[in-house]
N, C-alpha and C positions, 0 to 999 in steps of 0.2 A: 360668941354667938355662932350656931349653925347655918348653914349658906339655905338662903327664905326660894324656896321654888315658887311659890304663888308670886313672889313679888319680883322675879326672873322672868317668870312667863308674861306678868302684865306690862312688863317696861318692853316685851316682847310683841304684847299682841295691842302696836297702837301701830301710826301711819297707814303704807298703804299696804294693808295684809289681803293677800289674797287666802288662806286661809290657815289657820291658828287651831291648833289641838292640843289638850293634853289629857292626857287617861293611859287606858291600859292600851297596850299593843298587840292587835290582832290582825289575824290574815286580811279578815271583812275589814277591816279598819284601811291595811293598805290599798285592797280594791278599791273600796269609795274612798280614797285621796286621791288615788291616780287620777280616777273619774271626777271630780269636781275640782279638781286642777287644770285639767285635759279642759275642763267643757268654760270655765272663767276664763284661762286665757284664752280659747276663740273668742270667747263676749268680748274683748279688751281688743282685740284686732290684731294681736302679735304676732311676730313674723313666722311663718312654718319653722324656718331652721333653729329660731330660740326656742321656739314651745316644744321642739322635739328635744332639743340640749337637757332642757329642762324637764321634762317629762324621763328622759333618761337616765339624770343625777337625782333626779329625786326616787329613782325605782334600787339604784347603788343605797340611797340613803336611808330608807325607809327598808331595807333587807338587811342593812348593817343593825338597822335600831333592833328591828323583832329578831335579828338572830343574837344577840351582844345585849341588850338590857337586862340586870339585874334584878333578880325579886327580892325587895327587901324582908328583913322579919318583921313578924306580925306585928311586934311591937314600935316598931319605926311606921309600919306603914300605917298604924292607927293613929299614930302622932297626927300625921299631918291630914290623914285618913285618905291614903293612895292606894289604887288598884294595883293588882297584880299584876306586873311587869308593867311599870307606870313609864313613861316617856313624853315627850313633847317635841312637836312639829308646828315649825311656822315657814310659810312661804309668805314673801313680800318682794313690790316693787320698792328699789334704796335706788334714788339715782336714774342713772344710765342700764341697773345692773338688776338683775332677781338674786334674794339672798335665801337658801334653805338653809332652817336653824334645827338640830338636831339636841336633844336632851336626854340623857338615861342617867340612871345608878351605875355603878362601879365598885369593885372592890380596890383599896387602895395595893393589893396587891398587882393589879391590870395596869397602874398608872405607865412605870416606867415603859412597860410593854411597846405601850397603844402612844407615849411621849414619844420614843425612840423609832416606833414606824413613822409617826406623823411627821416630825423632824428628818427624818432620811426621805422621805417621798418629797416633801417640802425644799428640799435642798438638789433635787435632780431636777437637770435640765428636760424638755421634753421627749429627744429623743433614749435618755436615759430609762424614761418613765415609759416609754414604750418599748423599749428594751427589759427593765424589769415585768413590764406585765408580762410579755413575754416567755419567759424564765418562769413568772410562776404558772403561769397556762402548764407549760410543757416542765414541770419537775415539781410541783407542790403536789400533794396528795389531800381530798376535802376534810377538810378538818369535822370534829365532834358536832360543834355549829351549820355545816353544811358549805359553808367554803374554804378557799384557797387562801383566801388572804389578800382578793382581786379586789375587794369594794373600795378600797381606801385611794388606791391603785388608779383606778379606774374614772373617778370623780376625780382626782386630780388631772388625770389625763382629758377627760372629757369637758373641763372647765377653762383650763390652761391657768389656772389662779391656787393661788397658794392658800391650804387648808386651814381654818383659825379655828383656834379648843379652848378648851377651859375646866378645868378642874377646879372645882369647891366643894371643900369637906362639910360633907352632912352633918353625920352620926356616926360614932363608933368609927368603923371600918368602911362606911360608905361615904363615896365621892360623887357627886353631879358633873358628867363626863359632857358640854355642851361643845357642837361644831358647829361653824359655821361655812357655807362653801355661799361664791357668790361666781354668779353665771352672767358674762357681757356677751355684747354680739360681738366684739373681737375674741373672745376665747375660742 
C-alpha cells in the first residue's frame, strides 16, 4: 500500500495548530503564511525573540518547500487529485516548543542526496554548523533552484535542534519527503 497523504496531513492538522495547509505552493501562498503566522502569534502573547526565531525558520522552510517540491504526473496527481507543485505546511504549539512540518514529493533519485545532507548537518556541532554556513556563503555558487544550499544549514543553526524527515514511497518513483524542525526558547 502507497504512503495515504490525506491521512498524514490529518493526524497533522489536530492539537494546537496554529496553522495547517495543504495545496499547491505559491509565492502568494508564502506571503499570507508569513502574515497569519506573524499576526496569531502576537494574538497568543509570545515572546518577541521566539515569534522572530520562528517567523525566520519558517521563511528557511517555506523557500526550501516552493523551490525543491516536485510536480508530480498528471496521472499520479489525479489519483489523489493534487495540485501542482502540491506540499503541506503545519505549524503548531507541541509542548514547551513550536514545531514546523514541512511535506513535498521527491524523486527517489533525491533521497540519498537530501539523507546524507540532513545527516551531516544533524551530526555537527554548532559552531561546525556555523562554520559550514560559512564556507557555503563564501564558495558555493546558487544553484538551478536559486540557492546555495544554506536552507537546511541555516534552520538548523537557527533552531539549535536537530532536523527530523521522513521518506514514504508514494507511487512509482515518487517519495513524500516530510521535515519536521522544532523551535524552543532555549535554541
Amino acid at each position: 500500500m502507497s504512503f495515504d497523504v490525506q491521512e498524514y496531513y490529518s493526524k497533522l492538522d489536530g492539537g494546537d495548530v496554529i496553522l495547517a495547509y495543504k495545496g499547491s505552493i505559491t509565492t502568494d501562498l508564502i506571503n499570507n503564511v508569513l502574515e497569519e503566522v506573524e499576526a496569531k502569534l502576537e494574538g497568543v502573547d509570545e515572546e518577541a525573540k521566539i515569534r522572530k526565531k520562528i517567523y525566520n525558520v519558517l521563511v528557511e522552510a517555506l523557500q526550501n518547500l516552493y523551490h525543491h517540491v516536485e510536480e508530480l504526473p498528471e496521472e499520479l496527481k489525479s489519483k489523489d487529485n493534487f495540485e501542482s507543485k502540491f506540499g503541506v505546511l503545519v505549524v503548531a504549539k507541541v509542548a514547551d516548543s513550536y514545531k514546523i512540518t514541512t511535506g513535498n514529493f521527491i524523486t527517489s533519485e533525491k533521497i540519498k542526496f537530501l539523507k546524507d545532507k540532513i545527516d551531516k548537518i544533524n551530526s555537527l556541532s554548532k559552531d561546525e554548523l556555523k562554520d559550514m554556513y560559512k564556507f557555503i556563503l563564501n564558495h558555493q555558487k546558487l544553484s538551478a533552484k536559486g540557492g546555495g544550499g544554506l536552507g537546511l544549514v541555516d534552520i538548523a543553526r537557527k533552531t539549535g535542534n536537530k532536523l527530523e524527515y521522513t521518506f514514504q514511497h508514494y507511487a512509482d518513483d515518487y517519495y513524500f519527503f516530510s521535515l519536521d524542525v522544532f523551535i524552543t526558547e532555549e535554541s
